[in-house]
C-alpha positions in Angstrom: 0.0 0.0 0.0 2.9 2.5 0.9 3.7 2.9 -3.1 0.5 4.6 -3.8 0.2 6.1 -0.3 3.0 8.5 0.1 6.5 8.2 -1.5 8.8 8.9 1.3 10.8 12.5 0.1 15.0 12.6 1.0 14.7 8.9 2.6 18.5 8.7 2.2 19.5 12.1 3.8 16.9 11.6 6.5 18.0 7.9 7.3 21.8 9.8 7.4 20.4 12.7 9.4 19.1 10.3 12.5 22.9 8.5 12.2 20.7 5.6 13.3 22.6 3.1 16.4 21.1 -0.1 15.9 20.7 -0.3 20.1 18.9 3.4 19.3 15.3 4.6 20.4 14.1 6.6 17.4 10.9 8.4 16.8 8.4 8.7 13.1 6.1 11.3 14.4 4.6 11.2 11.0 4.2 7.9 9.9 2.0 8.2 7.5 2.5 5.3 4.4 5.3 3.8 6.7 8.2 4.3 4.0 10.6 6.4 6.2 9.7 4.0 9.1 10.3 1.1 6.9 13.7 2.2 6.3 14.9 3.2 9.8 13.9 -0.6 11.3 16.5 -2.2 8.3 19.1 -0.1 10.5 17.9 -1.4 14.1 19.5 -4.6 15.6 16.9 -6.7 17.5 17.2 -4.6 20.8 16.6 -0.6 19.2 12.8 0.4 19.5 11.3 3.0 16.8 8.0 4.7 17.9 5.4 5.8 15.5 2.9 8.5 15.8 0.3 9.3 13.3 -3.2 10.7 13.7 -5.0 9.8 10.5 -6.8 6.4 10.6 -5.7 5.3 7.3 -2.4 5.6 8.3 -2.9 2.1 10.7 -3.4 0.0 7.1 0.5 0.4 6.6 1.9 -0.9 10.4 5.0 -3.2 9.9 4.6 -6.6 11.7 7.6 -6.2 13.5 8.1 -6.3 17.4 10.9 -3.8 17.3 7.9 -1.3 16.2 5.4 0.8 18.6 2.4 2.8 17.3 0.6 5.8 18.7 -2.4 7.2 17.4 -2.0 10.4 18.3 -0.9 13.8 17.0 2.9 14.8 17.5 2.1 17.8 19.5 1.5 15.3 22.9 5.2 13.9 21.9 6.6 13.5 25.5 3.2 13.1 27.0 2.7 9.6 24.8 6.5 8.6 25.2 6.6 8.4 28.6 3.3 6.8 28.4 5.4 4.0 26.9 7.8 3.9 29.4 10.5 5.9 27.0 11.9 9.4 29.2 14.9 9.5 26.4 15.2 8.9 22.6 18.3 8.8 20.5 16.5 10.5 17.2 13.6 12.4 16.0 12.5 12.2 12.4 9.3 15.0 11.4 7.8 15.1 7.7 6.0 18.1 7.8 2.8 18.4 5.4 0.0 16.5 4.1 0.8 13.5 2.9 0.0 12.5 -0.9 -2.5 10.2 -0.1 -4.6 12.7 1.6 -5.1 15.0 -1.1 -5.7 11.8 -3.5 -9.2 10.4 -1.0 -11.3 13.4 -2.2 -13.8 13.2 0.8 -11.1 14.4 3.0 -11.3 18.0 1.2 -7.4 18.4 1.3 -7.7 18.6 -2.5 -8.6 21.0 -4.9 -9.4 18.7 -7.5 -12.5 17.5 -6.4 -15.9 18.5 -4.8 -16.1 17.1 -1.3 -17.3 18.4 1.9 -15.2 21.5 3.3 -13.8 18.6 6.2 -9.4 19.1 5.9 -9.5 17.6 9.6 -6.3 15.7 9.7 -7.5 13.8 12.8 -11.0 12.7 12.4 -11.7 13.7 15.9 -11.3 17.2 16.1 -14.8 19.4 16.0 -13.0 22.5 13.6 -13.9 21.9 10.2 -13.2 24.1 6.9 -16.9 24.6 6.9 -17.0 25.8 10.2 -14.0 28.6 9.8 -15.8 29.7 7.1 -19.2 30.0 8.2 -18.4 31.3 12.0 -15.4 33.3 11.8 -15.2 37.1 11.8 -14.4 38.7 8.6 -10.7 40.0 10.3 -9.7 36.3 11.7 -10.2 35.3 8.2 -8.1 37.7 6.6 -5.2 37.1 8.8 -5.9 33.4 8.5 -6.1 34.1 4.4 -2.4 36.6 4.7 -0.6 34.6 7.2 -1.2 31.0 6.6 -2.2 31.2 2.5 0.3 34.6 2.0 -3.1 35.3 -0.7 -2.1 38.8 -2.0 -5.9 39.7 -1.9 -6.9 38.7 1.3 -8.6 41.6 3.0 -11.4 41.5 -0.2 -11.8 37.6 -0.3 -12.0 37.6 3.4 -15.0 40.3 2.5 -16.5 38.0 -0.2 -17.0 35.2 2.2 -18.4 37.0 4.5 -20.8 38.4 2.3 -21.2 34.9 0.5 -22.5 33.5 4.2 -25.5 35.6 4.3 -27.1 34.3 1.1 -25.8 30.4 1.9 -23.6 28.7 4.1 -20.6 26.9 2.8 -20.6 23.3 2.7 -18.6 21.8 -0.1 -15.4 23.1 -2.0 -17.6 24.0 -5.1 -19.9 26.5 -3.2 -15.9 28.1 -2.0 -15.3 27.6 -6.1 -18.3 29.6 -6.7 -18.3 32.2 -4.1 -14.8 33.5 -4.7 -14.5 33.0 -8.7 -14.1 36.8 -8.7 -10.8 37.2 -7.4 -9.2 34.0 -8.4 -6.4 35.8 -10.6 -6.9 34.5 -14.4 -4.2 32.1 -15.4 -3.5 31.1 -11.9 -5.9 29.5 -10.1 -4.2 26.3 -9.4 -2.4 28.6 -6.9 -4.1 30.7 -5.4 -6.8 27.9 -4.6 -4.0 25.8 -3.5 -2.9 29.0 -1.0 -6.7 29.2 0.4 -6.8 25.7 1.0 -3.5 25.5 2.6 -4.2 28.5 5.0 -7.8 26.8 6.0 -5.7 23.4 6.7 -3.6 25.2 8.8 -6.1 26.3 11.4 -8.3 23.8 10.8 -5.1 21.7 12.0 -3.3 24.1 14.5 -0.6 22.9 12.4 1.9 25.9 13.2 0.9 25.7 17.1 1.1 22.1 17.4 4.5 22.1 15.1 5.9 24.7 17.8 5.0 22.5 20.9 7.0 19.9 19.5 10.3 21.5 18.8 10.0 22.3 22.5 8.8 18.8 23.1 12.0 17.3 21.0 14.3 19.2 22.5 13.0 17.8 26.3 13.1 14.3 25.2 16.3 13.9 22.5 19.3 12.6 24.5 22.4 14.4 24.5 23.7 13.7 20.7 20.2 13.0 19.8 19.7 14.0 16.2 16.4 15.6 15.3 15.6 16.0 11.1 12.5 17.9 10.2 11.4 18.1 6.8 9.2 20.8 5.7 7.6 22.1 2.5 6.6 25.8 3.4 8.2 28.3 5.0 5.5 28.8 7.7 6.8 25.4 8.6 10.4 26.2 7.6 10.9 29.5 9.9 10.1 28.2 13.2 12.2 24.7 12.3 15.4 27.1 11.8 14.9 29.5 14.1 13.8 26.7 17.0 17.6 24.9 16.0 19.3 28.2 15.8 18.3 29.3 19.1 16.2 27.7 20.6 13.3 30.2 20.4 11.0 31.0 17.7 11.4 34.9 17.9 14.2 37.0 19.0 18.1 36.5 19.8 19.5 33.4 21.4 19.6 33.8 25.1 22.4 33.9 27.2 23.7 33.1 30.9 25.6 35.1 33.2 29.0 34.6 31.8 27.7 35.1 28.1 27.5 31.1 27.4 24.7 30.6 24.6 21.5 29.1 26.4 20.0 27.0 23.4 19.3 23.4 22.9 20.8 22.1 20.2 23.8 22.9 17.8 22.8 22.9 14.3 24.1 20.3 11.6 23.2 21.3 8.4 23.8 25.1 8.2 21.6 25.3 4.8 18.6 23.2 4.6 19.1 20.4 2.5 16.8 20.4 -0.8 15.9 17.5 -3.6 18.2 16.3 -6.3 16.9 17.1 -9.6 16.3 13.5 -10.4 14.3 12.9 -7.4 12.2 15.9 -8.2 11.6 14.4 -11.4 10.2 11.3 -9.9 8.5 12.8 -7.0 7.1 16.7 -7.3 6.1 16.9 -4.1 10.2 17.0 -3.2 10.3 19.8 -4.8 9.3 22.3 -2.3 11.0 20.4 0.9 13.7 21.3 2.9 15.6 19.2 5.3 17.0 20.4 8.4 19.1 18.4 11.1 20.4 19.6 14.8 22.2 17.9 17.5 21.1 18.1 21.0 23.8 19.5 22.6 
């Protein structure tokens, strides 16, 4: 199933990034088709442990039968919560694959995907009550522009923020065509593919928390890698991007690095790869969704 699921992106520099002991306690918190977890168990020895997290459902299909492997059906944020749940305190390696996976834009009634009609859903975890629907049918005409600027980066979106409003009051929103429909105004001619694809994105992101939730576990990681732990995130934005580099830089998502007394930098880890590491060409070419991810990897000092 993993083939058509999701096509693991980098799996050789991430596999590198971990530097993988085969004794090693290594975390997937995004296990998704399995094909980075896959890999990372070839380089265990019967005594290393690799814990999986994953909140999707259809993620479970793709478990490995192997008693080396432990899955959690939770979302990443509760990282440290869930480990020590499972009696683990300390792990040698975190690996994060930021994003939606392929396989969620390709089951239309999930509503990640612009291709198809389906309800306005783009819940990641089935669980949750927020739905796209819901954000845009309740939320105030300013939370929706910011949500439209920040998240999406639309150029437009003070007056599309507007047009949904004003769209409401006739009919609520329930499917991606009524969205289509209501905003076909200021979908730029010649580009629609992209600006859809930016609305879309910015209502996954709060229908997610993604950006919160991404936060909690940089601080998460950092409590729970050991010292010389490696941690390798892989992200494909850079709302995703900024607080992965600035959280390995410094250990803070905002501002300087902090510093003691006598001047010593106060940050958790030292950073390994001082530009993010991007897709070759050729795996591009097989895999487009490569193209936008970057690869970063820090050592907990």
């Amino acid at each position: 199933m993993e083939n058509n699921y999701h096509v693991p992106v980098m799996l050789k520099p991430c596999i590198d990034g971990l530097n993988i002991r085969p004794d090693g306690v290594y975390v997937d918190v995004t296990f998704g088709g399995g094909g980075h977890s896959k890999e990372i168990l070839k380089h265990l020895g019967p005594k290393g442990r690799l814990i999986a997290f994953d909140q999707d459902p259809d993620a479970q299909a793709n478990i490995p039968a192997d008693d080396r492997f432990i899955f959690i059906d939770q979302n990443f944020g509760f990282l440290k919560n869930n480990l020590r749940l499972k009696g683990f305190r300390q792990v040698d390696g975190i690996l994060a694959d930021l994003g939606v996976s392929s396989h969620q834009f390709d089951v239309p009634e999930r509503g990640f995907s612009i291709r198809h009609n389906a309800d306005l859903d783009m819940r990641m975890d089935q669980h949750r009550d927020l739905t796209a629907a819901e954000i845009l049918n309740t939320y105030p005409e300013d939370k929706l522009h910011k949500i439209f600027g920040i998240y999406g980066e639309v150029k437009n979106a003070k007056s599309l923020a507007r047009a949904i409003v004003t769209a409401r009051l006739e009919q609520s929103f329930t499917d991606i065509n009524s969205l289509k429909s209501a905003i076909s105004a200021y979908i730029p001619k010649g580009k629609e593919n992209k600006y859809l694809a930016q609305v879309f994105q910015a209502l996954r992101i709060e229908v997610n928390a993604e950006i919160q939730v991404l936060e909690d576990f940089l601080q998460q990681a950092a409590d729970v890698l050991k010292p010389g732990g490696h941690l390798v995130v892989m992200s494909y934005h850079s709302l995703e991007d900024r607080p992965v580099k600035n959280f390995m830089a410094k250990g803070k998502f905002q501002g300087e690095v902090e510093k003691d007394f006598f001047g010593n930098q106060q940050k958790p880890f030292n950073v390994i790869t001082r530009k993010a590491i991007v897709a070759t060409d050729e795996e591009i070419a097989q895999n487009n969704r490569a193209r936008s991810a970057k690869l970063r990897i820090a050592e907990k000092i």
